[in-house]
C-alpha positions in Angstrom: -3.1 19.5 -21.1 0.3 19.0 -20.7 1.6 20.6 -24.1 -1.5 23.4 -23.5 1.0 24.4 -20.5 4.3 24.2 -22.2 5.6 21.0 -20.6 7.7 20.0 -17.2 9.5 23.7 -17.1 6.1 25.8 -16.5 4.6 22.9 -14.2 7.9 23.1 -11.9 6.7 26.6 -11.8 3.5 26.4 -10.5 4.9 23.8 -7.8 7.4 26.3 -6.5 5.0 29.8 -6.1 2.6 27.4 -4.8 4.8 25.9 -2.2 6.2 29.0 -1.4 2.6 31.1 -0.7 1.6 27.7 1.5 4.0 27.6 4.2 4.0 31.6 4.2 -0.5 30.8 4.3 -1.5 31.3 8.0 -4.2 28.9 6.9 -2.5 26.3 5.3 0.8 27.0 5.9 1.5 24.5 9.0 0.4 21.5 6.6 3.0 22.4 4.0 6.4 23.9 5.5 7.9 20.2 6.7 8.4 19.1 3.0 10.4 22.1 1.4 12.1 21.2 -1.8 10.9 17.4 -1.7 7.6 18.9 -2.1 7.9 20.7 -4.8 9.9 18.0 -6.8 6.7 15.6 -5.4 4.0 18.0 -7.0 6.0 18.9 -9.7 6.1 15.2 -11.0 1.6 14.6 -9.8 1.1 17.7 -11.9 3.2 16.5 -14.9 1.8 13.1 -14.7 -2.0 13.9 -14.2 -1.4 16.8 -17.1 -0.7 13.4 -19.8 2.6 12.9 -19.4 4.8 10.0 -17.9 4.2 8.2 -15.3 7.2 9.1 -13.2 5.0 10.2 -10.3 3.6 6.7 -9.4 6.2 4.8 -10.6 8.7 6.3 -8.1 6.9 8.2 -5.6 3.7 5.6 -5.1 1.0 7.3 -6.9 -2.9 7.7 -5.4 -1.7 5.4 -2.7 1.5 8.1 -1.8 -1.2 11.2 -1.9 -3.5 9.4 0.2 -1.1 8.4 2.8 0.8 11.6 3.2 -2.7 13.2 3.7 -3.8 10.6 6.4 -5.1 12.1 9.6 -3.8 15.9 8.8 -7.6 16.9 9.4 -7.8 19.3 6.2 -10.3 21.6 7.2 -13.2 22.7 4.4 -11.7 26.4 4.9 -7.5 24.7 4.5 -9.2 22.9 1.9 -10.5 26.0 -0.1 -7.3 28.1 0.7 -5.4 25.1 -0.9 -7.5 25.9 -4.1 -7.1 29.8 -3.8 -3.3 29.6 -3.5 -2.8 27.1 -6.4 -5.1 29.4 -8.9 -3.1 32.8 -7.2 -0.1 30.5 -8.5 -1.5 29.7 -11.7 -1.8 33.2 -12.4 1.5 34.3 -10.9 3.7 31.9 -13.2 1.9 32.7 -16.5 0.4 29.7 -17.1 -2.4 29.8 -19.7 -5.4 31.9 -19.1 -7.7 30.7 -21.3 -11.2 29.7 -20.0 -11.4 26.1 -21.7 -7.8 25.3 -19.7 -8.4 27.6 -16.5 -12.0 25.9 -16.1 -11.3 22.1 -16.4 -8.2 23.0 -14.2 -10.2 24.6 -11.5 -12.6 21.5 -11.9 -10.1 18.9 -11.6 -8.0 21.3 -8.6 -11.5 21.2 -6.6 -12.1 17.5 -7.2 -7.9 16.6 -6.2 -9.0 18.5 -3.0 -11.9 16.7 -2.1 -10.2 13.6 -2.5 -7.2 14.7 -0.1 -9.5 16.3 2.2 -11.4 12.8 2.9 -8.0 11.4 2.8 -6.8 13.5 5.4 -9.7 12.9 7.9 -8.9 9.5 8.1 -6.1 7.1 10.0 -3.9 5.6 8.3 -5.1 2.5 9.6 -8.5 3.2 7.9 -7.0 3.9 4.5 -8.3 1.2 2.1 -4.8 1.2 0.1 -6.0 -1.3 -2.2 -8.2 0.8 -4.7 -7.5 3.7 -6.8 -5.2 4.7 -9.1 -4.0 8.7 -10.3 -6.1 10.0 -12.6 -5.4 12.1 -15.5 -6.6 15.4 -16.2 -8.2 15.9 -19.0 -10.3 18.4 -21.2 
């Protein structure tokens, strides 16, 4: 997926119209407008990893273990949740990114699943989070 997109450059992209349309989001926009450009370099590197490439992502950042702890007890709402998802595909579009169905389906598909996980994530403690299990997956057709 990661050639299907055209690499790093596109996937930076993404990162920034998302980030910027989140902390503008009434909805989701309070969960988002801490991070500013560390953000964006953070999902820049998940997306490039879980798209096939490198492994940059956990080996610097912390991987599953860093998603799930800077989601711990934020509370994700189903609707924050869903708005997340709306907002990346509105980014997806915005940048350009490949329209195709096989590429815009398995990327909805994963998207909706990455949420799900956070969400869970994000309703517990940090205390409750078993950090000893899971590892970033990669998305793939």
């Amino acid at each position: 997926m990661y050639d299907h997109v055209g690499g790093e450059g596109p996937l930076r992209r993404l990162a920034e119209v998302f980030h910027r349309n989140a902390v503008a989001d009434p909805i989701i926009g309070r969960l988002f407008n801490y991070a500013g450009e560390t953000h964006v370099r953070h999902l820049t590197a998940y997306l490039v990893e879980v798209f096939g490439h490198g492994s940059a992502f956990t080996d610097e950042i912390g991987g599953f273990e860093h998603v799930k702890k800077m989601h711990a007890d934020l509370r994700i709402s189903d609707e924050q949740r869903d708005r997340f998802v709306e907002l990346m595909l509105a980014a997806l579009d915005e940048t350009g990114l490949p329209q195709d169905e096989r590429f815009r389906t398995r990327f909805e598909e994963q998207l909706r699943r990455a949420a799900a996980i956070t969400t869970r994530a994000s309703r517990m403690s940090r205390a409750d989070l078993d950090t000893r299990h899971g590892q970033l997956g990669r998305w793939t057709w």
